[in-house]
C-alpha positions in Angstrom: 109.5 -51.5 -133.5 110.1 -49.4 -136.6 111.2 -46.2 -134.6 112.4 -47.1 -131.1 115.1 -50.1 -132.5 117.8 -49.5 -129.9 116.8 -51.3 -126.1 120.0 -49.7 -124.3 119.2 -46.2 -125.6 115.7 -43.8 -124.3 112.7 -45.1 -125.8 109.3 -45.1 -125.2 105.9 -45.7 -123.5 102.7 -46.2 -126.0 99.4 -47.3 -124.5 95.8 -48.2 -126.0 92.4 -47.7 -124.5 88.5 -48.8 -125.9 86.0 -47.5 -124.9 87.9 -45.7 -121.3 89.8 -49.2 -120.4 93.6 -50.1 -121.5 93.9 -52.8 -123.9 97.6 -52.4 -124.6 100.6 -50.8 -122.9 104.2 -51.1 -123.6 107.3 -49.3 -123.0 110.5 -49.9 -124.4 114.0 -48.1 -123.7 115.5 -46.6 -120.4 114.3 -44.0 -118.8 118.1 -42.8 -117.5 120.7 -44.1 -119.4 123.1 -42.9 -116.7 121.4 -45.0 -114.1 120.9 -47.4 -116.3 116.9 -47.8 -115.3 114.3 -48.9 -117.8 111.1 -46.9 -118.2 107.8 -48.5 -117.3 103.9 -47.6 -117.9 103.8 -45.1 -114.7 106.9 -43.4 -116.3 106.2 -39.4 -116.2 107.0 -37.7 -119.9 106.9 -33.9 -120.6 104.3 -33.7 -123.3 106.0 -30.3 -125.1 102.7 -29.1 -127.2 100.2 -31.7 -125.8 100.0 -29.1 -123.0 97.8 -26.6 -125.7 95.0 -29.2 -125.0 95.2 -28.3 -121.2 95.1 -24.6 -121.6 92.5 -24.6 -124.3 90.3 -26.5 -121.8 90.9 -24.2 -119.3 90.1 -21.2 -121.5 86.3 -22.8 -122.2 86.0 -23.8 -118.5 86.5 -19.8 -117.6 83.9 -19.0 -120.4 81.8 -21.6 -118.7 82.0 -20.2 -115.5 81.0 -16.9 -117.3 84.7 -14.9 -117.0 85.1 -14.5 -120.3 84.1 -14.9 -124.7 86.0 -17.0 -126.6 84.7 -13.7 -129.1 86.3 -11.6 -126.8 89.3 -9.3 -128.1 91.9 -9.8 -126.2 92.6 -6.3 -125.2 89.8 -6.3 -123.4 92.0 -7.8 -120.6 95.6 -7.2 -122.1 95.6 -3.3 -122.1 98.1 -1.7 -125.1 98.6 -5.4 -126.6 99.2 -4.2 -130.7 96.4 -4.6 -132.9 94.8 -6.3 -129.6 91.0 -5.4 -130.7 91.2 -6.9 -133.9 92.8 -10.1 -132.0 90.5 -12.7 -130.5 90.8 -15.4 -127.9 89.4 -17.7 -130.6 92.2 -16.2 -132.9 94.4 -17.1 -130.5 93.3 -21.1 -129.5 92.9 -21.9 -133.4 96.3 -20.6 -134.4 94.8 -17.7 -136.7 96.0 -14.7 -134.6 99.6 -13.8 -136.7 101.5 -12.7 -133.7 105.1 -14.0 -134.0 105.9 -17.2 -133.1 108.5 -17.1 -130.0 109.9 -20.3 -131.4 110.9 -18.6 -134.0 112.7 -15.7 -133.1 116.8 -15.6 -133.3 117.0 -13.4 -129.9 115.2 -16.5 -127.9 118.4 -17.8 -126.9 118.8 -14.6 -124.7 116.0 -15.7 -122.7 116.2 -19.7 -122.8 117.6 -20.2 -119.3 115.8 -17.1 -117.5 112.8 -17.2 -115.3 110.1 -15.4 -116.9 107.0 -14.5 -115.8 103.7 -14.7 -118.5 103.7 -10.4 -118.8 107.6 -11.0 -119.5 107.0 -13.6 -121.9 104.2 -11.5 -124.1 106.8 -8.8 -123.6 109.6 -10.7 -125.2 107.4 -11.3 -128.4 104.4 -8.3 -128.6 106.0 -6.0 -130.4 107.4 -8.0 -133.1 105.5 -7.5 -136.4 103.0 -10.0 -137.5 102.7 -12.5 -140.1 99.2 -11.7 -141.6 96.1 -10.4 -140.5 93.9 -12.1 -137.6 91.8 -15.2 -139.3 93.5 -15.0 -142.8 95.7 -17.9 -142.4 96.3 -21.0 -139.9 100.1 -21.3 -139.0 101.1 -22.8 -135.7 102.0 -20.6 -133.2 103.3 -20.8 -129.9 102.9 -17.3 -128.6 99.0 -17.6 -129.2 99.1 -20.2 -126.7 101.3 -18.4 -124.1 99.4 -15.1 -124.7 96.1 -17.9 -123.8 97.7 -18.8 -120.5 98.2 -15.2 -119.6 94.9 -14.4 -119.9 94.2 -17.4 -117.7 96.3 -15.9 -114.6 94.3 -12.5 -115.4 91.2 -13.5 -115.7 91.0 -16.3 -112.9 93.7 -14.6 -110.4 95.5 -17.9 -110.2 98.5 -18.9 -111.5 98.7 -20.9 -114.6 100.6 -24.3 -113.0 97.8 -23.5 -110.3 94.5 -23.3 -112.1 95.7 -26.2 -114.0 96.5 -28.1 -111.2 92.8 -27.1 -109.0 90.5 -27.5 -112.2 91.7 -30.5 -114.7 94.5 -32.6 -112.3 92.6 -33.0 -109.1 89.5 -33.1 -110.8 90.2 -35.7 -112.8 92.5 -37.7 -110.2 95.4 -37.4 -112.6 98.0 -37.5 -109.6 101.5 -38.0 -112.0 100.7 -34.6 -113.6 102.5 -31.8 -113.4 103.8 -28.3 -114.6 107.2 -29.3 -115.0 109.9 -28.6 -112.7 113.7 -29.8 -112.9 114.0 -29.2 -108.8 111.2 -30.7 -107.9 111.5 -34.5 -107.1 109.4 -36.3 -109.4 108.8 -40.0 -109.0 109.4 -42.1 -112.1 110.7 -39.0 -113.9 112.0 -39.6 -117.7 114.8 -37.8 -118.3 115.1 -36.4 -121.4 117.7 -36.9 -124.3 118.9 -35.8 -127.4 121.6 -37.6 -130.5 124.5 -35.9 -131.5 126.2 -37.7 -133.9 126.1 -41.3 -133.0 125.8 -40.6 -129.3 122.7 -40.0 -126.7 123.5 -36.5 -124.6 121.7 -35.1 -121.8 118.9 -32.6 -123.0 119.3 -28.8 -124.0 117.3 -27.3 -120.9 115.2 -24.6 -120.8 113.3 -22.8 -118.2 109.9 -24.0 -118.4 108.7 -20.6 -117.8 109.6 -19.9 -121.6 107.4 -22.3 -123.4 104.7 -21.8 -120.6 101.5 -22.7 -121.2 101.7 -24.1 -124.7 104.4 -26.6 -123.6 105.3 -26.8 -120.4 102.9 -29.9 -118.7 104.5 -33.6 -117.6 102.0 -36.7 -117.6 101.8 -40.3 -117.7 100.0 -43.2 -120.1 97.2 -43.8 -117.2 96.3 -39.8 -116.6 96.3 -39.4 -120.0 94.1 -41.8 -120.1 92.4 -40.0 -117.3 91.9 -36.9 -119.3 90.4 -38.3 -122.4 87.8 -40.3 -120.3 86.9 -36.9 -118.4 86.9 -34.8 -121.8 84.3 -38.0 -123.0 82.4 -37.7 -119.4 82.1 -33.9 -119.3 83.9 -34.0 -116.3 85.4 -30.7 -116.6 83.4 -29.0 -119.6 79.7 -29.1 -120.6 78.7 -30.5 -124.0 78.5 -27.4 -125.1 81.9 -25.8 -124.7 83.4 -29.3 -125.4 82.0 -29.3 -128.6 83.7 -25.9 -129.4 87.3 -27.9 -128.5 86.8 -30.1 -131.1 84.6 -28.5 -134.1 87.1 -27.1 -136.9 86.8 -23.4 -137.7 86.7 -21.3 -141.1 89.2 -18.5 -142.4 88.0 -14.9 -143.0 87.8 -16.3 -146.6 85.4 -19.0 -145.9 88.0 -21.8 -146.0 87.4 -24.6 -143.3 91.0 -25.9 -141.6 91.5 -28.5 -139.9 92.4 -27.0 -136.1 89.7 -27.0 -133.3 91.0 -25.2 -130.0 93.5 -27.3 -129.1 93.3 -30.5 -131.1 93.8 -31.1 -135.1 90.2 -32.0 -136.4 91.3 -34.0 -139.5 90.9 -37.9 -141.1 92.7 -40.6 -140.4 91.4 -43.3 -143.7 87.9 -41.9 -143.4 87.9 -41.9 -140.4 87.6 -38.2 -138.4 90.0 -38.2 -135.3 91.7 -35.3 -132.6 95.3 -35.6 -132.9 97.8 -33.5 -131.4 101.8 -34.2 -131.0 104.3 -32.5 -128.6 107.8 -32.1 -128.6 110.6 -30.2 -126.4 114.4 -30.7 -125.9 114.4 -34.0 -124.8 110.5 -35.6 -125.8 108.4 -35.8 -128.0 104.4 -37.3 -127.8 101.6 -38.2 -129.4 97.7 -38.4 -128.6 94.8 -39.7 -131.2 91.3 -40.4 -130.5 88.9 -41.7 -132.5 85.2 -40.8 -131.6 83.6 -43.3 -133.7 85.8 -46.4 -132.1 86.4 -44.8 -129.0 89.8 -46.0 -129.3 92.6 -43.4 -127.9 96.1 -44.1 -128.7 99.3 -42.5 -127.3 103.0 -42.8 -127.8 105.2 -41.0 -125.6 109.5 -40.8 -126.2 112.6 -39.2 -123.8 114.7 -38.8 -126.6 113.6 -36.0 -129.4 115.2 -38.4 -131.9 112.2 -40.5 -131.6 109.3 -39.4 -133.0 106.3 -41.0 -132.0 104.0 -39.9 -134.1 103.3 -42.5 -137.5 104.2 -45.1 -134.9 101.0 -43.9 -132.5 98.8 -43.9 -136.0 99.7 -46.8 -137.5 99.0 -48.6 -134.1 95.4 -46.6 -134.2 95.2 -47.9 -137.9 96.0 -51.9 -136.7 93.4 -51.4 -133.7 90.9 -50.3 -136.2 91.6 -52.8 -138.4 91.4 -55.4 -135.6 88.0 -54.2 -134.8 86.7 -54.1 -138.4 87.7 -57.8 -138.9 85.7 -59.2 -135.7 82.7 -56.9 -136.5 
């Protein structure tokens, strides 16, 4: 194990399925160093920016059900939002929308611990000024995705952990899911840590109402698992607004990138893939399919000093290979 080297410290859980069935699963590590308990496949991770998948989905499952246009500006249902007519939902879900990134702003720490609600959270950031116009560049952004889970309460009168929870996790039977929660008692919870220096230290915490809906969801190897079969199986959107999720979009300019709604639409040796990572005090994770294989591949950490991501492609990469050989 090129990342995860140290047994005694957190670690790891990485799993891979063909064609919807597990052909590996490992973990490696503890899951609390303090209790001195090792982690194990039904381990539950938070999946920090994985959870953009989830509210993506649940933005095409309300324009399914007819609520509202991913063409939509969004001040059609955020009234006084700046600039909100030139800003679209789709601006929004493919990281094109130039608000100011929440991450990135020094007066976060003010907020950090606090219980926010999703209006107090678009507050916090609205009226900072952009970056660049709507559609002119791609530039990761988490308030796009927060903004995307507001509309979701507005629009569908729920709240977010609740639509979530009706529409993708009991449809899908993915019953280790959850919006995270540090009160709540979770069974087979990771807990989260962090290196300082040479030693492992409880994670930084944060209210989960911060990062909100573009970080805030907890999951395991097998309802991961779970998801990407009922993605494949339309289970929860038609072909049609699936194939939105995962086409890549072009810039006001013309220029294609390589961002779907949710999901990075890129190459892995050829070979076109959806990738997206995560990572939040404590975790970090990693999720790639492969259409053309149907191989899906996921490595997820308790320590943010482990990244899981070129360990969950190069396994993709020695599946593939595998495959090639015995065609």
């Amino acid at each position: 194990m090129t990342v995860i080297s140290d047994g005694q410290g957190p670690g790891g859980a990485f799993m891979v399925a063909q064609k919807g069935k597990v052909i590996y699963q490992k973990t490696f590590g503890k899951a609390n160093l303090e209790l001195n308990v090792k982690l194990n496949t039904e381990s539950v991770f938070q999946l920090g920016s994985m959870t953009k998948q989830f509210t993506a989905v649940a933005i095409l499952l309300l324009e399914q059900q007819g609520k509202l246009n991913v063409n939509d500006p969004i001040a059609k249902y955020i009234a006084g939002y700046p600039a909100g007519n030139k800003i679209t939902i789709h601006h929004l879900l493919t990281h094109t929308s130039g608000i100011k990134d929440f991450t990135k702003m020094k007066s976060l720490a003010s907020i950090a611990q606090k219980e926010m609600t999703a209006k107090m959270m678009v507050d916090f950031f609205k009226d900072e000024p952009v970056d660049f116009a709507p559609g002119e560049r791609f530039e990761y952004n988490n308030s796009g995705y927060v903004l995307l889970g507001y509309l979701i309460e507005l629009v569908s009168g729920e709240r977010y952990a609740d639509f979530i929870q009706r529409h993708i996790f009991d449809q899908l039977d993915m019953g280790h899911s959850y919006y995270a929660n540090d009160r709540q008692i979770i069974k087979n919870r990771a807990y989260g840590y962090q290196k300082k220096e040479n030693a492992y230290v409880n994670k930084t915490s944060i209210n989960f109402s911060v990062p909100f809906s573009s970080g805030s969801l907890m999951s395991t190897l097998a309802d991961l698992l779970k998801w990407q079969n009922g993605l494949n199986q339309n289970k929860v959107l038609n072909t049609k607004e699936t194939t939105k999720a995962f086409s890549s979009y072009k810039l006001n300019n013309g220029e294609q990138f390589n961002y779907g709604y949710g999901w990075h639409i890129k190459e892995m040796d050829g070979l076109p893939i959806r990738a997206h990572g995560g990572s939040i005090f404590g975790f970090k994770s990693m999720g790639i399919y492969v259409p053309s294989e149907d191989i899906y591949v996921v490595g997820l950490t308790n320590c943010d000093c482990n990244s899981p991501t070129l360990l969950t492609e190069n396994i993709a990469r020695l599946v593939i290979a595998q495959l090639t050989k015995s065609k």
